[in-house]
Every structure is written in structure tokens, then in C-alpha cells.
N, C-alpha and C positions, 0 to 999 in steps of 0.2 A: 250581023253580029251586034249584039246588044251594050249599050255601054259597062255594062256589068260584068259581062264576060271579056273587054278587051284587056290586055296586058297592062301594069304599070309601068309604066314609060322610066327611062333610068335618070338618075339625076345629073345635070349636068355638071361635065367636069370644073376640080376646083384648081385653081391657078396655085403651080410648084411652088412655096416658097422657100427658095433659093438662098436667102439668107440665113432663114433659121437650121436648115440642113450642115450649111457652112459654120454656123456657130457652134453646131451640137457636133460636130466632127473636128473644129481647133480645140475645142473644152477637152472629148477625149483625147485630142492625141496630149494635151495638155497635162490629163491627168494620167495618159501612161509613161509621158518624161516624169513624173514626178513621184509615181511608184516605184520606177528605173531607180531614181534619186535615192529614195528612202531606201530600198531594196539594199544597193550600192552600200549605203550609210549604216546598216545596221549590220550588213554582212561584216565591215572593216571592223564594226566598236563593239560587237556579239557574234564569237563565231568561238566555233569547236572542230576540234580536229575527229576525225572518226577515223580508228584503226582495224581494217575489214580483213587482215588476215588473219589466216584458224590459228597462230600461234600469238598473236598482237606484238610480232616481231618490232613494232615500231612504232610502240608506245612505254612508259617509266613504269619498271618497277615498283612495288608497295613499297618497299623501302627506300629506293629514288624519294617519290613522293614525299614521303614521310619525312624525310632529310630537309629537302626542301621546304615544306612548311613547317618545320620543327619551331620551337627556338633559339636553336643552335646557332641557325641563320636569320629568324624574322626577327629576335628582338636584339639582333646589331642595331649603333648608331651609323654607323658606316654603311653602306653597301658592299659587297663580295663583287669584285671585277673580273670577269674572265675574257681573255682575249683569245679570240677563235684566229690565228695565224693561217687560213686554210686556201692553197695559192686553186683558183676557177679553173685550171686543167689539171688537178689532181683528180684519179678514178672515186677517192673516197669523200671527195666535196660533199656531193648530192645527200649521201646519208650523215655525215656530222652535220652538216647545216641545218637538217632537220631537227636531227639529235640535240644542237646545242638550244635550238628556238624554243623545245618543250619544255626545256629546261630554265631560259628566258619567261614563260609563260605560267610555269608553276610557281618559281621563288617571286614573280611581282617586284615589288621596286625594291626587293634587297636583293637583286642579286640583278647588275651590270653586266651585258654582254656586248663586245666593239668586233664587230666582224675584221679583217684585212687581210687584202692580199697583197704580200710583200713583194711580187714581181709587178703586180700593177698601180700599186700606193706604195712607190718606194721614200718619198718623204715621211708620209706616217711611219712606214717598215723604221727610218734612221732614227728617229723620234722615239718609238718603242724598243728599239735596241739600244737606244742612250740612257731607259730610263731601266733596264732591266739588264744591262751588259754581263754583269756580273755572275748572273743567272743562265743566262742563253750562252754564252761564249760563242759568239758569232753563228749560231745556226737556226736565224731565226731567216736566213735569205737560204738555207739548204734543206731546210726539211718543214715539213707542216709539224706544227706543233698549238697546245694550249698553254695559256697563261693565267694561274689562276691568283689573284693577288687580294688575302681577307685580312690584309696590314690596317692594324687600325692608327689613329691621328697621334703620332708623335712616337712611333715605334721604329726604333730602328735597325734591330733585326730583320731577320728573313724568313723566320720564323710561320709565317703566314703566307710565305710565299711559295709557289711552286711550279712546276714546268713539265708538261706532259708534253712529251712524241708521239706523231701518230703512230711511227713505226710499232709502237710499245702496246699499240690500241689491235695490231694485226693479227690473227691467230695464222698461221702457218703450219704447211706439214709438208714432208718430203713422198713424191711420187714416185710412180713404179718406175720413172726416168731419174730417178736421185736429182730432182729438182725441187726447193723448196716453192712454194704455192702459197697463195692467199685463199684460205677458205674459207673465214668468218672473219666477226669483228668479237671485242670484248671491250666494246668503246663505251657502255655507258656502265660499265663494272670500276672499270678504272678510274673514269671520269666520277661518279662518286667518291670513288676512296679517296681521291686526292683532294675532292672539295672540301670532305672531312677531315681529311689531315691537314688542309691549310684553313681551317675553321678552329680545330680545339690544337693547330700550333704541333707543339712536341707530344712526342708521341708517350700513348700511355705504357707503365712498364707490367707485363706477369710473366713470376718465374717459374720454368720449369723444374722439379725434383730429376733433375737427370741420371742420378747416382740410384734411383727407386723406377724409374722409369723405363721399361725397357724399348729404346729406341737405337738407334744408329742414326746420328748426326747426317754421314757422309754419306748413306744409301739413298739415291735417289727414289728409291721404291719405298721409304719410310714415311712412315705417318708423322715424322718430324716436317718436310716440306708440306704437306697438307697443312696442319695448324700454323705453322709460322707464316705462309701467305696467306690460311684464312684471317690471318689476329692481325697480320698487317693491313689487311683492306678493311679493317675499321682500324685504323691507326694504334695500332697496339704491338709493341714491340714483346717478343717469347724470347727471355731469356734465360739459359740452362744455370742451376746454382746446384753445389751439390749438400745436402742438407746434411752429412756425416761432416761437414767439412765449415760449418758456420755454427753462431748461437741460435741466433735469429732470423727470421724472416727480414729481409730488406723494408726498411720505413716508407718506401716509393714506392713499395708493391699493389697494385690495383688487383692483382688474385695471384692465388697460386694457382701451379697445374700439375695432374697427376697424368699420367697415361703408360698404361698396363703395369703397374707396378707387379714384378717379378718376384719382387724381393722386398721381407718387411722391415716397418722401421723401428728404430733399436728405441730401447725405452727415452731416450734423450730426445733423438729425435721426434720421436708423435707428442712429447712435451712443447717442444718447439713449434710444433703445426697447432696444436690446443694455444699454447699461447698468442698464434697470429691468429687465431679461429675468435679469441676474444677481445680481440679488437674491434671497436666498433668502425662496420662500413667495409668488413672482410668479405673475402671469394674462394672458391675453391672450386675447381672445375678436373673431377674424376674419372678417368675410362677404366674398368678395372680389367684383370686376366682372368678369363676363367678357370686356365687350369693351375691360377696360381691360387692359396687362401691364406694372406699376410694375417697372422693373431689379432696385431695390435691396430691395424689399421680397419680392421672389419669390427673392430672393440669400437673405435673409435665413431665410423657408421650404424652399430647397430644403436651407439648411444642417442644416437638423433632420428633414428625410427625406420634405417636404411640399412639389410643384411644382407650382404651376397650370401646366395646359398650355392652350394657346394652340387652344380647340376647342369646340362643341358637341354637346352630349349630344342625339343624335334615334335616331328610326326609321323603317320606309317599312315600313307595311302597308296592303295594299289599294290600292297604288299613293298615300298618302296621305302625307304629311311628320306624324310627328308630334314635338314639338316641348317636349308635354307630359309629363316623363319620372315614369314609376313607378319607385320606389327601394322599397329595403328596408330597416329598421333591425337592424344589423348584432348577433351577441350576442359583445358585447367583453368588456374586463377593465375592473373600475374600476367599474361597474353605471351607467354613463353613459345606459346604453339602459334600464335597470330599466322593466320592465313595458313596455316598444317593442318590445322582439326579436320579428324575427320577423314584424314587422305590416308592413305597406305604405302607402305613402303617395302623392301626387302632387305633383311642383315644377314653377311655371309660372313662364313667364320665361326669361331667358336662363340658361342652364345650362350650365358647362363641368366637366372632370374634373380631379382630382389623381390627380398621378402619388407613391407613396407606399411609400416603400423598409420596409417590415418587417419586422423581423429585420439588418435592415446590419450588416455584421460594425463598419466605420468611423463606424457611431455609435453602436453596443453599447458601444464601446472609449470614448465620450466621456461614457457614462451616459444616453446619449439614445435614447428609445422611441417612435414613430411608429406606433397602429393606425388602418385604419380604421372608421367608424363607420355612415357611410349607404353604400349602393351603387345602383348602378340597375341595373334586374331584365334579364332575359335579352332578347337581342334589340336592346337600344340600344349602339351606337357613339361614337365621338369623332371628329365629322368636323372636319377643317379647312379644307376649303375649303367654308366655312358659305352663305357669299355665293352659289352656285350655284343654281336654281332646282329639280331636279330631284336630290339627293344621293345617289350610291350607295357604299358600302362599297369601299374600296382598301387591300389590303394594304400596300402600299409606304408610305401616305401618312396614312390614318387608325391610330384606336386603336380595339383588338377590345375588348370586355366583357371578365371584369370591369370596369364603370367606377366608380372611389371619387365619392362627393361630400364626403364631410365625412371630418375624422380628427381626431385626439387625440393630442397628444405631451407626454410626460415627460422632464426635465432631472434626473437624480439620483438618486438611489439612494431608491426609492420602497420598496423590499421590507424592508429596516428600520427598527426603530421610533425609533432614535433623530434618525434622517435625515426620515423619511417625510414630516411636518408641515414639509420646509423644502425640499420640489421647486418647480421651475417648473414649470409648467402651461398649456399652450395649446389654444385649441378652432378649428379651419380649415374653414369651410365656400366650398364652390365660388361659390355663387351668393349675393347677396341679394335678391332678386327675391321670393322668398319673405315678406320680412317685411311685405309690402305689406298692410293692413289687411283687402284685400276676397282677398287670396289667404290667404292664414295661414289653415293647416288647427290645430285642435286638438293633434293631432301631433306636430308640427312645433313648436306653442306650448311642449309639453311639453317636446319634446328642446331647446331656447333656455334651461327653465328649467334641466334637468335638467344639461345643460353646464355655467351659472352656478352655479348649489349645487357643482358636481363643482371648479371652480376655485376655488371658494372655502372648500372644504372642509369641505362638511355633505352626504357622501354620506348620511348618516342621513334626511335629505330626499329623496331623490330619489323618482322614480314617478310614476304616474298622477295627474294633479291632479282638481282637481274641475272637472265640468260646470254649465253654466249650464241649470236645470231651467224649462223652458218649457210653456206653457200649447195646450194644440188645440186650437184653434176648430174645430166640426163647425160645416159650414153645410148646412143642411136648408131646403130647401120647406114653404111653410103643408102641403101634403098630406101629406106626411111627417112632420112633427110631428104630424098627427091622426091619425095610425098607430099613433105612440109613444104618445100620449095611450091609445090604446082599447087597445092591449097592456097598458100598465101600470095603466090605472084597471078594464079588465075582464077580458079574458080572462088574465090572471096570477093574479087572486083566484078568476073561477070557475075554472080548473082546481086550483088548491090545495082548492076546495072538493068538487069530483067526485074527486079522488084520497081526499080524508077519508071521502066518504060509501065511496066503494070498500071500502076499509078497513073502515071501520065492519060495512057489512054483510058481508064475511068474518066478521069474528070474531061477529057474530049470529049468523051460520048455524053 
């Protein structure tokens, strides 16, 4: 063998060093306690809640929100306290706590939260009860409850003070055993309205035309309980006056209210409503009757560019009347629709259109603006000869789509700021058929509040309110729970088991 051809010879080996292996493996573990660290550290001072259910059951409201960062509450000199009284073995702990932290999270440092539990911190508990006796009357060691306290420095009213049960937060319903049941919450519904009521204090006033109105006070099926709870959860007291029976509108009136007016008003009377109409910073919030058509009150609407016409809202598919009209919520000016645009909805009941001049040159020139707000979707008309059993569409005699339902009109010079805060303000819906208890869609609840905020002048509120977060009964068969039973007690654990041994024995071999 030639030296040419023999193999290169290997080199020999070089000596482990043992130190530098050791240095370079304390550095990393070094530097992954200190990822740990910073990890730990940004997670605590930068974090976000993510809410992954299809409904975001268990995140705030647009209106929550909005409340929140208003400045209703952020440019307080005080903070807003709320005391979460919520005793660790109550079933409804885990979700107020959460509830109340979002809300801790949103308002930032105007708004106080002191968590206690009065069976376990009963010195805090006597301390809290001493400083709020008056208010809780001893049931602050029997019930869960909140405490919300937006008293400012040197007030000494109570005015600002308030006290929610959780009982009061429960929705309830009676089963097929006539046993009443917990089947949702309505905790962050309430829990707003009363931040708000003990933020703007006493409540504001709007009166009902009750003598024009056609309601029943005392039917619980009446669209009188719907407005009056909805006008109270933005702290707005609804109260009934009867306008044959006064001069004037009340000086402490924040609006008036119309709903289905039956019956029209006598010439005295619609002097009296023009005369609160000309006050600067006025409201007026109208549902009309279809099958009713007041002279003077429709005089009154048409003057500011809003006519009920004399008709219902249908269509004929499938050879079928229907009667039930889909509308759309319009995307206007003014954010009256905030978080509606766009969406669709259903009105049942008797349903007629507004005819709705927008843009008039001859009430441009008076300061007066007329849009509308709801319309109904493609395909429905305005018949008027309703009475007919079989309805078809006539040129001559009916009204083609678009059809308005509701609109919105401004008195005054709204576009600047020294004016802005002193327009009239009116909200005109075609129908009230809608407020009916067991019809009132969500929606629809929304656009009622969203209006009243907008006439009262807290667009800062407007939006999507909160839902009422409800429980699923899954009902299962004895056979089918021993399904779940033998899923969950055995074959879950042995396949977690055969996946390890899998594992296992790869990395053996």
C-alpha cells in the first residue's frame, strides 16, 4: 500500500471542557428564571380577559361600557365605591366576582371596588354596617347584597347612595312542579341602572298624557309596565298627568310621553304641548294607533315633516297576508341606532307608515330636520283599504316601499355648540303594538332606550344594552346519562392512558 493511498488517520481526541458546558447551562437556566420572571410580570401589569363564548355571555355591554367611561363617572373628583358584600359559599359568588372585576377594570381609578365577606370579615362586616345602618337595616349578615356609594365630599343626603340584593339580580320561574327555580341572572342590567341612578342622584322626571294615551295602568299585560321599568333603568321616573286637566306641561319635565293616543287633543290642549314643544331643551316621545287618526295631533306632526298615514304595513307571499312586518334599523345621524344599523327586526300588531319629508326646503328654512329611523324591508306596502280580505297592491291607491316606521326630528340649530344643548327633540314611532310585554323584542327594547338617552341628552349612553344571561336545562334519559357516566368515568381516563403508554414506548425504543 502506497502512502498515497493509506487512510487519514483521525484526529485525536480533545479534552471535555467541563466548565464551559456548566457555565453555558447555569446562564440558560438563568435566563429561563428570568423569562419566567418577566413572563409572570407582564402577564400581572398587561393582561386581557377573552370571552370565548358564541353569545360573550360574560363580557359588558356597549352600554355598560360606555357608562363607564362616560363622564358621568370619569370626570368625578371623588371615586364611585362599590362594595361587593358576596358571602365564598354563595352559588352566585363565582359569577358576580367576575362581574363586578370587569367592571373594577373598565371604570380605572374612578370607580372603587372593596370585595367582603360578612361571615368571614365580620369586623369589616360591623364597620360597614355602622357606616351604612340606615340603608341596609341589618341585612347585610343575611343576604348578599351590593353597595354602591357616588356621595360626594360634604353631602349629606343619600341621594347617591344605593343598595342592591342579589335576590333582586335573580331571574326566576315556576316549574312543572310549581316550584320557583333560578334560571338566569339580570346582574349586570341592574347593576348598571343603579350605578346610574346613584351617579345622576334623583331621578329624572317624563310625563305620561294618560288621559290621550291609551293604556291600563293596572294590566300587567300593558305596555305601561314595559316603559316605566324601561325609563327607570336609566333612572327616569314615567309619570301619568292628565293634560285636559292642567295649563301646562310640569317645569321639571325632561320629556313628555305619548303612547297610542286613541283619542285627540282638544284645541287647548295641543296649545299646551306647542307650548312645551317651545321650550328650549324639550322631548317628546310618540307611539301612535294606527286605527286611530287624531286631526290635531297629526296637524301637529305633519308640521315638522312626520305624517301618519292612514294604512297598513303588509305583504302577500305565497298567496299568504302577512301582517308581521320585518323593518330595518336605519344608520342615521345622531347614533340613535348605535350598534342597531343595519340589523333586522319583527313588529307585530297593527302597523301603519310615516310619510317623512327629508331634506324640505320649508322646514330647512324653520330649523327643523326630519330623518327616518326604522323602515320596513323590501317587498311590504301601505295598503289602505286594509279591511279587504284578499289585499293586492294598487298604484293609484296604495304606498310603494320604501315604507318609514319610526323617525327623529330636530327644532334648531343642532350643529352648533353654543345652541346644541337647547333643541327640541322628538322620537315618532308608527305603531305601539310593539310594547306589548310578550311582543317586545330585545331590539326594539334597545331602540326605546336608545331614543330616551338621545332626547335626553346622554348620547354617551347609547348602544347595545345588556342581556339577561340564562341557564340550559339539557334533559337526558336514565340511558344516556349512563353513557356520560361510562365516557367520562372510563373511557376518557383509559384513552389518556394508551396515548401515555404510546408515547412512552416511542421514546423507549
Amino acid at each position: 500500500m502506497t502512502p498515497d493511498s493509506s487512510p487519514e488517520m483521525a484526529p485525536p481526541p480533545q479534552p471535555v471542557k467541563r466548565l464551559g458546558i456548566g457555565a453555558r447551562a447555569v446562564f440558560q437556566l438563568l435566563l429561563a428564571f428570568l423569562i419566567l420572571i418577566f413572563t409572570f410580570y407582564l402577564g400581572m401589569t398587561h393582561y386581557k380577559r377573552v370571552d370565548l363564548t358564541q353569545g360573550a355571555d360574560f363580557s359588558l355591554s356597549q352600554t355598560t361600557t360606555k357608562l363607564l367611561q362616560s363622564d358621568i363617572l370619569q370626570a368625578r373628583e371623588e371615586p364611585v365605591k362599590i362594595i361587593a358584600a358576596l358571602r365564598k359559599t354563595s352559588p352566585h359568588y363565582a359569577r358576580l366576582r367576575a362581574l363586578v372585576e370587569e367592571y373594577d377594570h373598565i371604570g380605572n381609578d374612578r370607580l372603587e371596588v372593596d370585595y367582603l365577606d360578612p361571615i368571614r370579615d365580620q369586623d369589616r362586616a360591623l364597620e360597614v354596617a355602622n357606616n351604612y345602618g340606615d340603608l341596609l337595616k341589618d341585612k347585610l349578615f343575611t343576604d348578599d347584597l351590593f353597595i354602591i356609594d357616588a356621595r360626594k365630599k360634604g353631602q349629606d343626603d343619600n341621594a347617591g347612595l344605593r343598595y342592591l340584593p342579589v335576590e333582586q339580580l335573580l331571574v326566576k320561574r315556576t316549574d312543572s312542579k310549581k316550584q320557583r327555580r333560578i334560571v338566569g341572572y339580570r346582574d349586570e342590567d341592574f347593576l348598571s341602572s343603579f350605578l346610574l341612578s346613584a351617579l345622576e342622584g334623583k331621578p329624572r322626571h317624563m310625563y305620561l298624557l294618560s288621559d290621550k294615551s291609551d293604556l291600563d295602568v293596572g294590566d300587567i299585560h300593558s305596555p305601561w309596565l314595559v316603559l316605566t321599568e324601561a325609563l327607570a333603568r336609566q333612572n327616569i321616573a314615567l309619570i301619568p298627568i292628565r293634560i285636559s286637566e292642567i295649563e301646562k306641561i310640569p317645569d321639571d319635565a325632561e320629556g313628555v310621553v305619548l303612547v297610542a293616543p286613541k283619542y285627540d287633543l282638544e284645541d287647548q290642549e295641543i296649545e299646551i304641548l306647542k307650548s312645551y314643544w317651545a321650550r328650549p331643551n324639550s322631548a317628546i316621545f310618540a307611539t301612535l294607533e294606527p286605527s286611530a287618526q287624531p286631526e290635531n295631533l297629526r296637524a301637529f306632526l305633519r308640521a315638522h315633516g312626520v305624517t301618519p298615514r292612514n294604512d297598513r304595513v303588509l305583504a302577500v307571499k305565497n298567496g299568504r297576508t302577512e301582517t308581521q312586518v320585518r323593518a330595518l334599523f336605519l344608520q342615521g345621524s345622531d347614533q340613535i341606532n348605535d350598534g342597531l344599523a343595519d340589523k333586522a327586526t319583527t313588529f307585530e300588531g297593527k302597523i301603519s307608515s310615516l310619510e317623512i319629508l327629508e331634506g324640505a326646503e320649508h322646514l330647512a328654512s324653520q330649523r327643523i330636520e326630519s330623518v327616518p329611523l326604522i323602515s320596513a324591508s323590501a317587498g311590504y306596502w301601505g295598503e289602505t283599504d286594509y279591511t279587504q280580505p284578499k289585499p293586492k297592491f294598487e298604484d293609484a291607491a296604495d304606498f310603494p316601499g320604501p315604507l318609514h316606521l319610526a323617525a327623529r326630528v330636530i327644532k334648531g340649530n343642532a350643529n352648533a355648540d353654543n345652541t346644541a344643548d337647547l333643541v327640541s327633540k322628538m322620537i315618532v314611532i308608527s305603531t305601539s303594538d310593539f310594547l306589548h310585554p310578550e311582543r317586545l323584542r330585545e331590539e326594539q327594547l334597545d331602540f326605546v332606550k336608545n331614543s330616551t338617552n338621545w332626547l335626553l341628552g346622554r348620547e354617551e349612553l347609547m348602544g347595545i344594552g345588556p342581556r339577561a344571561l340564562e341557564r340550559r336545562k339539557l334533559n337526558l334519559i336514565p340511558s344516556e346519562v349512563g353513557i356520560l357516566q361510562k365516557i367520562v368515568v372510563f373511557f376518557i381516563p383509559a384513552g389518556l392512558l394508551l396515548i401515555g403508554l404510546f408515547i412512552w414506548n416511542i421514546r423507549r425504543a
